[in-house]
TORZALO-699690 format. One line per field, with one value per residue (C-alpha): residue in one letter; x, y, z. Coordinates in Angstrom, 1 decimal, padded with zeros to 4 digits. Layout:
residu <- [A  ...]
east <- [X  ...]
north <- [Y  ...]
up <- [Z  ...]
//
This chain:
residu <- [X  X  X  X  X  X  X  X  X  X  X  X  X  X  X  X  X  X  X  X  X  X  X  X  X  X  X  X  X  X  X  X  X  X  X  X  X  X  X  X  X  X  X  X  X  X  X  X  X  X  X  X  X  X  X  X  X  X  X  X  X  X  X  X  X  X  X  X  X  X  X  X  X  X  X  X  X  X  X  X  X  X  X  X  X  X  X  X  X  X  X  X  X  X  X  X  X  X  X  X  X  X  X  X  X  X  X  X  X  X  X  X  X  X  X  X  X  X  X  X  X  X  X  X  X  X  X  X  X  X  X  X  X  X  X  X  X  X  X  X  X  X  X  X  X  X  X  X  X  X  X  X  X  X  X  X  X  X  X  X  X  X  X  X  X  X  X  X  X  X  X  X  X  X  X  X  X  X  X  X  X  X  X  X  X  X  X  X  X  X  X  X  X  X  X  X  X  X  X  X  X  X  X  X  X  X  X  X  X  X  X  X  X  X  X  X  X  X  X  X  X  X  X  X  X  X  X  X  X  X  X  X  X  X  X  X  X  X  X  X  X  X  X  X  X  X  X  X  X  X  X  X  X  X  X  X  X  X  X  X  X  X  X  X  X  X  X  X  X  X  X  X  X  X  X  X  X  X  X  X  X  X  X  X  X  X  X  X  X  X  X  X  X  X  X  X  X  X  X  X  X  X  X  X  X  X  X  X  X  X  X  X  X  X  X  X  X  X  X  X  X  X  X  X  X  X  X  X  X  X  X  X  X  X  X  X  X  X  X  X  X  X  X  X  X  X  X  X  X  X  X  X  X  X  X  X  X  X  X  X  X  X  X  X  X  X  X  X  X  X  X  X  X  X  X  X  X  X  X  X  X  X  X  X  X  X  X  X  X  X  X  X  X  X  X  X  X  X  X  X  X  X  X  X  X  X  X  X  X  X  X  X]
east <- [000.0  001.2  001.6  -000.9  -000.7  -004.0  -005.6  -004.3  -000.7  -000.4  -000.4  003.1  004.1  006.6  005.8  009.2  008.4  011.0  012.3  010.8  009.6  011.8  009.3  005.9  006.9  007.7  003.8  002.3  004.4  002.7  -000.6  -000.4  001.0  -002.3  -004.1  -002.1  000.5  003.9  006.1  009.8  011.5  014.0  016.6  020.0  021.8  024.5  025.8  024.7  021.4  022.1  023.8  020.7  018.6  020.5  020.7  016.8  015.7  016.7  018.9  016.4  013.9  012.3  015.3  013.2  011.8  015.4  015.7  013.2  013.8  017.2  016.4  013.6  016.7  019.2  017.5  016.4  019.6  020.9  020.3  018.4  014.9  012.5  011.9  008.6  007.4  008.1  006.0  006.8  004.7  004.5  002.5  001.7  -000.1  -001.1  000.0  000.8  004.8  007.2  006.8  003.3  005.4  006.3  004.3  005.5  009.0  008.8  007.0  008.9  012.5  011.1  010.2  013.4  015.6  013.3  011.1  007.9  005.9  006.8  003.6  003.8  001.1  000.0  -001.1  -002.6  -006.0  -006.4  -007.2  -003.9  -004.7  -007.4  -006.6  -004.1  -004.7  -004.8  -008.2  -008.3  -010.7  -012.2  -010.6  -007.5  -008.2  -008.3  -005.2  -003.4  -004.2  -003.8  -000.4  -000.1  -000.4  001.2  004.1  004.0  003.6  006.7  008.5  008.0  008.8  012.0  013.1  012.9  014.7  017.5  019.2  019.2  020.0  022.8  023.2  023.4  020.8  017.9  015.5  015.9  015.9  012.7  010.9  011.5  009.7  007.4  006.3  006.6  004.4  001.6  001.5  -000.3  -003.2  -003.9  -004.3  -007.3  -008.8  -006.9  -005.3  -008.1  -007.5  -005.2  -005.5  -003.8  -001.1  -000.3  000.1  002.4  004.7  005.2  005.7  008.0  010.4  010.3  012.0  015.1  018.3  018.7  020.3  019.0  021.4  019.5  019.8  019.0  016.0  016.3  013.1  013.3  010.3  010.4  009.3  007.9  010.3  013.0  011.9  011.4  013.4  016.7  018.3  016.5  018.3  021.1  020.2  019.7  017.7  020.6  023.2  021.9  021.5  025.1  026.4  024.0  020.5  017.3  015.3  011.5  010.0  005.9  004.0  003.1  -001.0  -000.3  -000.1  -002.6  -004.8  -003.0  -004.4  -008.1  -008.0  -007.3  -010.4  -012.2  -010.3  -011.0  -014.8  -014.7  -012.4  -013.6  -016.9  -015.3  -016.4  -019.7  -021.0  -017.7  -016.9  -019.3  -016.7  -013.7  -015.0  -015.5  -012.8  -010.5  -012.6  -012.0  -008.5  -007.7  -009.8  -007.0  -004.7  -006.0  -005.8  -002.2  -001.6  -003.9  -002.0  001.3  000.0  -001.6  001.9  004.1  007.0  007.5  006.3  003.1  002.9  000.9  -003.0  -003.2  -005.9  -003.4  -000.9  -003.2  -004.2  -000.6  -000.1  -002.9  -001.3  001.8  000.3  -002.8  -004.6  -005.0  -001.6  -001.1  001.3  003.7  004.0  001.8  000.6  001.9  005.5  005.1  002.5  005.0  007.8  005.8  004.1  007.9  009.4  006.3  006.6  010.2  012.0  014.0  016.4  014.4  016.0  014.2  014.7  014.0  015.0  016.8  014.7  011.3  009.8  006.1  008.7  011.0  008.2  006.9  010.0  013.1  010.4  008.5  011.6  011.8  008.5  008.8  012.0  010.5  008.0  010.2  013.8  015.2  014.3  017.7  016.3  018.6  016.9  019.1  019.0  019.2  020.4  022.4  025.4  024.9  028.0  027.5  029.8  027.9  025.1  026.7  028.3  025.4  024.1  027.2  026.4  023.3  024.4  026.8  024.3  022.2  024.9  025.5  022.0  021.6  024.3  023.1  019.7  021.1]
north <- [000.0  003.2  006.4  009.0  012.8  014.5  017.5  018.5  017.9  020.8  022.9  021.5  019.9  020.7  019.3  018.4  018.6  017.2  019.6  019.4  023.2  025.9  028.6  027.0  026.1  030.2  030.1  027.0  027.1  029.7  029.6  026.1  028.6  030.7  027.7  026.5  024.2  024.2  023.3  023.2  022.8  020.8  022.4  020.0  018.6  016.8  013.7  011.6  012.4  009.8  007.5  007.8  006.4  004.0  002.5  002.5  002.1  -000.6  000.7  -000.8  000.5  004.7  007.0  009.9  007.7  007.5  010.7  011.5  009.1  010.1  013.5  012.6  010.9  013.0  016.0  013.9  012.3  016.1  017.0  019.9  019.0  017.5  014.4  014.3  017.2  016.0  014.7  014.0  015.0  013.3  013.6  010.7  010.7  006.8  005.8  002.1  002.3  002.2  005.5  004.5  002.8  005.8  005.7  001.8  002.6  005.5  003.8  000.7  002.9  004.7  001.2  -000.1  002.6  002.9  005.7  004.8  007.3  010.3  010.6  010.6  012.5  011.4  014.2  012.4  012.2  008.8  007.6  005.7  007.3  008.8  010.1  012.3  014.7  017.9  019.4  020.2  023.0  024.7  028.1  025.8  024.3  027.5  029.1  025.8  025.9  029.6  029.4  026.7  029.1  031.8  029.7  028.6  031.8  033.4  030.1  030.6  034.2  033.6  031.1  033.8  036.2  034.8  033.3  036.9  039.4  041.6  041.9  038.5  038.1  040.3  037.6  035.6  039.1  040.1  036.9  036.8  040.7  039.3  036.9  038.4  041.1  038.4  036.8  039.0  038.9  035.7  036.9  039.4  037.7  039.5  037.2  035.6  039.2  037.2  039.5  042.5  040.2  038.5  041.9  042.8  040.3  040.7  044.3  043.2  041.2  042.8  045.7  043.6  045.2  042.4  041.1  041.0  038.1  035.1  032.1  028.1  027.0  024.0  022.1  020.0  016.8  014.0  012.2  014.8  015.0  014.3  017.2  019.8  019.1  020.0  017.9  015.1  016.6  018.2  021.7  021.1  024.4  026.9  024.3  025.2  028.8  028.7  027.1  029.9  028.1  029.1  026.9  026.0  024.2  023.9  024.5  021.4  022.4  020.9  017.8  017.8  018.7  015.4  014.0  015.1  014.2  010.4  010.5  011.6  008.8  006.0  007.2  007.3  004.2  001.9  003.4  004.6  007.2  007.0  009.4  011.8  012.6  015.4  016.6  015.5  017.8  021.1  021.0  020.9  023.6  025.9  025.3  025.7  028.8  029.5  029.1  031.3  034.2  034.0  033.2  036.4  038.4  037.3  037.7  041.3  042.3  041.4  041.1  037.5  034.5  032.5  028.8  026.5  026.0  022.4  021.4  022.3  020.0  016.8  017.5  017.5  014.0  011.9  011.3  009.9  007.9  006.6  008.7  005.3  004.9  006.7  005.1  007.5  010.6  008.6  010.1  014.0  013.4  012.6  015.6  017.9  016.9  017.5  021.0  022.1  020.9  022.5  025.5  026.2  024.4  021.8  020.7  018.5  017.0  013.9  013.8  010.0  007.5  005.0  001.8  003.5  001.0  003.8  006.5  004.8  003.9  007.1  009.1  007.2  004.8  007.5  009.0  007.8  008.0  012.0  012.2  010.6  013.4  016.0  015.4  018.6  017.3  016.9  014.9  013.6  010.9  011.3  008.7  009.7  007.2  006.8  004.8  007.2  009.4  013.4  013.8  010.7  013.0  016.1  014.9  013.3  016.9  018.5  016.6  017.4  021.3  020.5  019.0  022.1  024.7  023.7  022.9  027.1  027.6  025.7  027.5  031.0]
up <- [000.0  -000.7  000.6  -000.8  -001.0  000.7  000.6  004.1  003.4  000.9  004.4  005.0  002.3  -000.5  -004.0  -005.6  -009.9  -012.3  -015.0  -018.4  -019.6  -018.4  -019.3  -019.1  -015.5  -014.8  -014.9  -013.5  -010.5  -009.0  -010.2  -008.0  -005.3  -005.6  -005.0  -001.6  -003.3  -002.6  -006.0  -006.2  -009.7  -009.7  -012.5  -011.3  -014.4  -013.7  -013.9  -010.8  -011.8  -014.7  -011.9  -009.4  -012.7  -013.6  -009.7  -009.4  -012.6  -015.5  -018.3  -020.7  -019.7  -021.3  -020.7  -019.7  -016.9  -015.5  -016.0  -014.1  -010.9  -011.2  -010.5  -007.6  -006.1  -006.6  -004.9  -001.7  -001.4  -001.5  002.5  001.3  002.1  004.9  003.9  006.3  005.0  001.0  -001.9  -005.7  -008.9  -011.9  -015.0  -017.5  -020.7  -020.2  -023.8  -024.9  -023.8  -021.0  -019.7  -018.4  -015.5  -013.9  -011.2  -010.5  -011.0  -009.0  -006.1  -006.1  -006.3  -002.9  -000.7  -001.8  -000.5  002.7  001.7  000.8  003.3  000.7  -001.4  -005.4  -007.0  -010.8  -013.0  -015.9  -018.3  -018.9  -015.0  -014.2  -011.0  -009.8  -006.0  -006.2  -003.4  -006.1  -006.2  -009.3  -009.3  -012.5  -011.4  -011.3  -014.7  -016.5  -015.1  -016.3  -019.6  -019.9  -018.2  -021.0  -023.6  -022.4  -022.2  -025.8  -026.8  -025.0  -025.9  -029.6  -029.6  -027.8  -030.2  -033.5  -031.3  -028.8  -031.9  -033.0  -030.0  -030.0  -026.1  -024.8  -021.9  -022.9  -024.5  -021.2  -018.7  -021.2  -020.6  -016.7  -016.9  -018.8  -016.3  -013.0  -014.5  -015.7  -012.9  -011.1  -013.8  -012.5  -009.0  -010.1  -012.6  -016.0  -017.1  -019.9  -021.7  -023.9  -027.2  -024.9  -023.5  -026.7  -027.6  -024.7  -025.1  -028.8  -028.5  -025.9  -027.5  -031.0  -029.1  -028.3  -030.6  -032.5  -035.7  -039.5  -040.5  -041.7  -040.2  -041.2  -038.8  -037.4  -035.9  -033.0  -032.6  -030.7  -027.9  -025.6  -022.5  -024.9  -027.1  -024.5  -021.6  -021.3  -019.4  -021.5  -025.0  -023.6  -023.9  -027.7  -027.9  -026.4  -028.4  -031.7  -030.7  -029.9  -033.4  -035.4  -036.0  -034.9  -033.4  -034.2  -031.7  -031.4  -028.0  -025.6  -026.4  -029.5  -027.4  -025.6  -028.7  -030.1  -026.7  -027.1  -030.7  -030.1  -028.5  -031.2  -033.5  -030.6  -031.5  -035.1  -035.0  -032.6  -031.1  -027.5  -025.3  -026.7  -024.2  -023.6  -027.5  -026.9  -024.7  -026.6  -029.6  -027.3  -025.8  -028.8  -030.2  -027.5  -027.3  -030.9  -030.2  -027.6  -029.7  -032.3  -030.4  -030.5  -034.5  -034.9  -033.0  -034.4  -038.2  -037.6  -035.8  -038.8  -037.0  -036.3  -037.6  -036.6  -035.7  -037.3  -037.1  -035.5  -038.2  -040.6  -038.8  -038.5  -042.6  -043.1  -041.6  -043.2  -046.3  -044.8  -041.2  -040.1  -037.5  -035.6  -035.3  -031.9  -029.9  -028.2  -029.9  -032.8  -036.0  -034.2  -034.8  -038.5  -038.9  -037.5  -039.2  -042.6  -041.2  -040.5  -044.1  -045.8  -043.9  -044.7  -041.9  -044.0  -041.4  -038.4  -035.1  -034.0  -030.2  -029.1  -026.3  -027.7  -027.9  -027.8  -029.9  -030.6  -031.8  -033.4  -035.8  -036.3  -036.4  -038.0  -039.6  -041.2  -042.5  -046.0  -047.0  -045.7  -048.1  -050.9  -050.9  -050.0  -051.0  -049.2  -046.2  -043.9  -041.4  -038.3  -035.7  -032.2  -029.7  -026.4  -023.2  -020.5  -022.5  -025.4  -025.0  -025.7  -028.2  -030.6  -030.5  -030.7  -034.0  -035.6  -034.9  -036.6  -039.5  -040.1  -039.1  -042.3  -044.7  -043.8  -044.4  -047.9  -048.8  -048.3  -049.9  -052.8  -053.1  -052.7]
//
C-alpha cells in the first residue's frame, strides 16, 4: 500500500516537480502557489542524476523515466529538504509504452531505499490514477491551460529572437519581466484578456536590438520529454542557438490537442467514449480557439512569424500515417515533421530514447517515405540514453548542421 498525497498535506508539504519546460513552469508554479500548493522545480543537471537512474531504474527500460527518478533521487539524497514534509509530482499521458510505469518505477525505487511514506502524485487524463490529493478546481483548470499558452507563446517568440539578439541576456531578462508582471493577472482575474497580453509580449520582445542576418531553422520533434526538456536533449535548444541556428519548436498544447483528438479517433475508429466525445470535440474547439488568439496576434503584428493551425498540422499528416496509429507521440511526430518541411524548416531533429519502440516507428520509420515526398528534407533521428556518449550526439548533430549549411548555400 502506498503512501498517498491528501488534501491536508499541501499545508506542510513541498511538491518536488521534475524539469521538463523551463518557461511554461515560470507560470504554473505559482498559479499552484495561488491555489495553496507548494512546487519546487527541480533544474539539477549533472551527472549523478544519470547514476541515481540508472541505480533504481533498469537501463532498458524509457530513458526519460530514468531521467526523471534520477532527479527525484538526486535532490532527496541532496540534504536539502524534509523528507517528512516532502511529496513527488509526476504527469503521465497513459499511452501504450514504457513511460506509463512511472508511477511503478517511481513507487517501487522509494520502498526499496526505505522511503515509501513520501507521497507521489500522478497528474494524468487517462485515470492511471485517480486520487491524487490535487483538487483540481475549474478556477485551477483554467489558469493551467492559460499558463499553457502563455508559455507557448513566449517560448515561440524567444526562439525567433535569442538566436538573434545583439546583447546576450535580454531575450531571457525580457521573458522573466514578462512573467513576473503576468502573474499577477492571474491573482485578479486578467489574465483571460489574452488579445492585450499577446500583444504585450510581442511588443515586448520585437523591441530587443537584435540582428538581420539570416539564419537556417532548425526544428526539434520527438518524444515529448526528450523534445522539451533540457536535461533530457542536452540543452539542444541553447546548443543550436550557440552554433547559429534558430530553433523551431511547437507548443506542448499541441499535445494535448493530439491528446483530445485520439479520443475523437478511438470514437470514429472503434466506437469509444460514446457518451464523452461530446466533450472531446468542445474542448478541442475551445483550445484551438485558444490558440487562435495568438496566430492572430502574431500575423496582424508582422514582426514575427506565426505557428501552425493544428488542423493544418493533423491535414498535413494523413497522407503519410494513419490517424489510428497513436502510440507514443503517434501520428503527431510525423505531422510535425511534414508542417515544418512544408513551412520552410528543411532541417528537423528527431529527439528520441533509444529503444522507444512507438517513436522509433513514427520518427526514424517515417523518415523515407517523408524524403520521398520532399527530398530537401535533412532529417537527423538522435538517440538519447544513459550509455549514449554526448559527443555521438553532438556529432550526428554537426552533420546534419553540415548538410544544412550547404543545402543554403546551394539555393542562394
Amino acid at each position: 500500500m502506498y503512501t498517498k498525497f491528501t488534501s491536508d498535506m499541501k499545508k506542510d508539504h513541498l511538491v518536488l516537480v521534475p524539469s521538463m519546460l523551463p518557461i511554461h513552469f515560470k507560470f504554473l508554479v505559482p498559479i499552484f502557489e495561488m491555489n495553496g500548493y507548494k512546487l519546487e522545480v527541480l533544474e539539477t543537471d549533472n551527472d549523478n542524476i544519470r547514476l541515481e537512474g540508472l541505480a533504481h531504474v533498469h537501463n532498458d527500460m524509457c530513458y526519460p523515466a530514468l531521467l526523471v527518478i534520477g532527479q527525484f533521487f538526486d535532490a532527496l539524497k541532496s540534504g536539502k529538504y524534509d523528507l517528512d514534509h516532502v511529496a513527488l509530482a509526476i504527469t503521465q499521458t497513459g499511452g501504450g509504452c514504457r513511460a506509463s510505469n512511472y508511477l511503478s518505477l517511481l513507487r517501487k525505487a522509494l520502498e526499496r531505499e526505505g522511503l515509501d511514506y513520501i507521497p507521489v502524485i500522478s497528474a494524468n487524463m487517462s485515470g492511471l490514477e485517480k486520487d491524487s490529493g490535487i483538487d483540481f478546481t475549474l478556477p485551477l483548470i483554467m489558469r493551467i491551460i492559460y499558463g499553457t499558452l502563455y508559455g507557448d507563446a513566449l517560448m515561440w517568440l524567444k526562439n525567433q529572437v535569442k538566436p538573434y539578439e545583439l546583447n546576450p541576456g535580454d531575450t531571457d531578462r525580457v521573458i522573466d519581466e514578462i512573467v513576473a508582471e503576468l502573474l499577477h493577472s492571474f491573482e485578479d482575474g486578467q489574465y483571460r484578456k489574452s488579445k492585450k497580453i499577446y500583444q504585450i509580449m510581442i511588443d515586448r520582445m520585437k523591441a530587443i536590438p537584435r540582428s538581420t542576418e539570416p539564419k537556417i531553422r532548425v526544428g526539434i520533434v520527438g518524444e515529448i520529454y526528450m523534445k522539451y526538456s533540457p536535461l533530457g536533449n542536452g540543452h539542444l535548444e541553447d546548443y543550436l542557438i550557440q552554433e547559429g541556428f534558430e530553433p523551431v519548436v511547437s507548443g506542448v498544447m499541441d499535445f494535448a490537442l493530439y491528446s483530445i483528438e485520439n479520443g475523437l479517433i478511438d470514437y470514429r475508429y472503434y466506437h469509444m467514449h460514446a457518451k464523452s466525445h461530446h466533450f472531446y470535440q468542445l474542448a478541442k474547439d475551445v483550445v484551438m480557439r485558444m490558440q487562435k488568439n495568438f496566430m492572430n496576434a502574431v500575423k496582424e503584428d508582422g514582426t514575427f512569424r506565426e505557428p501552425d493551425d493544428f488542423s493544418e498540422v493533423i491535414r498535413n499528416g494523413k497522407p503519410f500515417i494513419d490517424p489510428g496509429v497513436k502510440m507514443g507521440e503517434g501520428w503527431l511526430l510525423t505531422s510535425e515533421v511534414v508542417s515544418l518541411v512544408k513551412s520552410g524548416v528543411d532541417n528537423v531533429i528527431m529527439c528520441q530514447p533509444f529503444g522507444c519502440l512507438p517513436n522509433h516507428i513514427v520518427a526514424k520509420g517515417m523518415t523515407k517515405k517523408i524524403k520521398e515526398e520532399y527530398p530537401q528534407a535533412n532529417i537527423a533521428p538522435i538517440d538519447y540514453d544513459p550509455s549514449a556518449s554526448k559527443v555521438n550526439q553532438e556529432n550526428r548533430i554537426r552533420l546534419m548542421m553540415a548538410n544544412a549549411r550547404l543545402n543554403a548555400q546551394e539555393f542562394k
